[in-house]
N, C-alpha and C positions, 0 to 999 in steps of 0.2 A: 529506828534511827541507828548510826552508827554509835556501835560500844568505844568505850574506851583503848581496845586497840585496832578502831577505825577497819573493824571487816564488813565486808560487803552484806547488806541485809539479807537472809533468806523470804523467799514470795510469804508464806506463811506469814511472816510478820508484818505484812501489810495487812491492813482493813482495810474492805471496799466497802461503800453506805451501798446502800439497797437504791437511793437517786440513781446513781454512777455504773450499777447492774442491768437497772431497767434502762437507761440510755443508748448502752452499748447496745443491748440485744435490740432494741428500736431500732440501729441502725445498720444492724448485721454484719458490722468489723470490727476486725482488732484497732485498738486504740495504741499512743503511745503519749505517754506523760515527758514533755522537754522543757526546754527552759525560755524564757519569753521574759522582754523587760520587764511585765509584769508580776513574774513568778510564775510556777509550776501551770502548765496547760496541757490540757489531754485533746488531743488532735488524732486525728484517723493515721490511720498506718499508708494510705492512698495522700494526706498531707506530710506525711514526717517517717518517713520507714524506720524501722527497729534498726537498733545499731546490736552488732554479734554481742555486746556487753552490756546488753541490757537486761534485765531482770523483767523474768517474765511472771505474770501475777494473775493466776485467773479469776474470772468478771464474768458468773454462770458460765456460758457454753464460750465465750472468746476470753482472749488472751489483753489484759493490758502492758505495755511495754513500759518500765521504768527506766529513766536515764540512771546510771551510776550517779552524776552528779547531782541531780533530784533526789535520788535516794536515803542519804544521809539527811535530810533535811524533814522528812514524811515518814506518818506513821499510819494516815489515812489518806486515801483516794477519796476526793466528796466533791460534791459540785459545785460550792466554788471554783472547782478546777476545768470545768465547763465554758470556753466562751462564750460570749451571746455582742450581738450587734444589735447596738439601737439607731433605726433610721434616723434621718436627721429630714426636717425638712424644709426643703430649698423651696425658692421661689421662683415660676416659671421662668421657662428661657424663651425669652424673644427672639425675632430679630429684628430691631431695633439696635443699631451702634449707638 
């Protein structure tokens, strides 16, 4: 997290959990952690491309991308930060008006 005179984290000081390692490499891209009303979300580099000011943090063999403004906020990468979708289920569609 950001020190008390608010400098940018060095990658080192990030933790990645061992989830958020074996994820990435499942999916054989760089990720990038942004910001989402929800908070902090790690999203494929092919959904959210790295910005030149991002802090990059390696994840085994790929790179995760940290927002600066994520960054002051984290001190670990973990799967909460993973989305996940839960179907919903609907009830057939007619056609019937």
């Amino acid at each position: 997290m950001y020190g008390a005179n608010d400098a940018v984290p060095r990658p080192e000081e990030f933790e990645v959990s061992d989830d958020v390692i074996a994820y990435v490499a499942e999916r054989k891209t760089d990720f990038r952690i942004c910001t989402s009303c929800g908070g902090p979300v790690l999203l494929p580099v092919s959904v959210k491309p790295p910005k030149p000011t991002d802090i990059r943090v390696p994840a085994g063999d790929r790179t995760i991308y940290v927002s600066i403004y994520q960054a002051r906020y984290l001190d670990t990468i973990h799967r909460g930060m993973i989305p996940f979708f839960v179907p919903r289920c609907r009830p057939p569609v007619s056609n019937e008006y």
